[in-house]
GURONU-274528 format. One record per residue (C-alpha): x, y, z. Coordinates in steps of 0.1 Angstrom, whole numbers. Example, Ala and Ser with C-alpha at 12.3 -4.5 7.8 and 13.67 -1.06 7.14 Angstrom:
<sites>
{{123; -45; 78}}
{{137; -11; 71}}
</sites>
This chain:
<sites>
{{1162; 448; 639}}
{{1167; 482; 654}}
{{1182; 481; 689}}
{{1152; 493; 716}}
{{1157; 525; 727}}
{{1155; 534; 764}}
{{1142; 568; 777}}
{{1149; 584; 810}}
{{1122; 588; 839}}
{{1125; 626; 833}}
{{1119; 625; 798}}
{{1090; 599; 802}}
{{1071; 630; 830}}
{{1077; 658; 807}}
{{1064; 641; 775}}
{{1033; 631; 797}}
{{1032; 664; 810}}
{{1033; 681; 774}}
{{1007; 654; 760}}
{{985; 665; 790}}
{{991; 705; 786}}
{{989; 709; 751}}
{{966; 717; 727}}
{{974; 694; 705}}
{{967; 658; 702}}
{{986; 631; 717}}
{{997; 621; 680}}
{{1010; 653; 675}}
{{1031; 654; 707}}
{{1044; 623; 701}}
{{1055; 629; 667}}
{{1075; 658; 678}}
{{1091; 644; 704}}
{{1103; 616; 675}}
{{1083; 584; 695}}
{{1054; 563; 691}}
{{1015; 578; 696}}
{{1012; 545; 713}}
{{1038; 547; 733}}
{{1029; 579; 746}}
{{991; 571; 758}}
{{1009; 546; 775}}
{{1032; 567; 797}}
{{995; 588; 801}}
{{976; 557; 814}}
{{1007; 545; 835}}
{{1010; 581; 849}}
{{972; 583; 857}}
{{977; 549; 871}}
{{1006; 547; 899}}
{{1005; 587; 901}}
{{1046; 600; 913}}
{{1058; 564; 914}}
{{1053; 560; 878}}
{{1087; 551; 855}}
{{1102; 533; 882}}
{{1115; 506; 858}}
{{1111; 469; 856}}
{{1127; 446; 873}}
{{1143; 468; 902}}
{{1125; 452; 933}}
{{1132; 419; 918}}
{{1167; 420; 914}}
{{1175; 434; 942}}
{{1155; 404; 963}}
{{1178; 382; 944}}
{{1208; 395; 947}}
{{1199; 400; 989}}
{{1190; 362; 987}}
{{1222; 358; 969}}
{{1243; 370; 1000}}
{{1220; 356; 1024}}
{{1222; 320; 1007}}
{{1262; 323; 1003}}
{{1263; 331; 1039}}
{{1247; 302; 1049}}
{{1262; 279; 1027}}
{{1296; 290; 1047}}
{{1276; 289; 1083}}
{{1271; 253; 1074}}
{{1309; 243; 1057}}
{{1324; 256; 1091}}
{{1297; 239; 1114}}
{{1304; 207; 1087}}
{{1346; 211; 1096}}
{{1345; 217; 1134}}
{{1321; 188; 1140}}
{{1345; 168; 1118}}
{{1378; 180; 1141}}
{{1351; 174; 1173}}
{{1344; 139; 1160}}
{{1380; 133; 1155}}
{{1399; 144; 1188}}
{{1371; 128; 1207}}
{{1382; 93; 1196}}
</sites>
């Protein structure tokens, strides 16, 4: 199975941009530029869609809320080992 190729934001508005500018049909664009017709009205409806946010990726938003939950859950887990040791030494010296 062919690995799945990945294609910059750039590329993704100038194909969109030819598709929409040209003459020719989508198809035709597409098969010059050496991708899927399908893939291409995609890109189109996508662009149409969420306008200059489009091609942001998958996934970004995501993975950055889990890697901040990440720190913010290792942080606490230490907040609570020290309050965990100095109410052990308290509960010790006050014996």
């Amino acid at each position: 199975m062919p690995k799945r190729r990945k294609y910059s934001t750039e590329f993704k508005h100038e194909a969109v941009e030819m598709a929409r500018t040209s003459e020719v049909s989508i198809s035709q664009v597409a098969r010059e530029l050496g991708i899927e017709p399908n893939m291409l009205s995609r890109w189109c409806r996508e662009s149409v869609n969420a306008g200059p946010k489009a091609f942001q990726g998958q996934g970004k938003p995501r993975d950055e809320e889990l890697a901040s939950l990440k720190r913010e859950l290792a942080r606490v887990k230490k907040e609570r080992d020290f309050l965990q040791e100095a109410a052990a030494f308290f509960a010790k010296t006050s014996k």
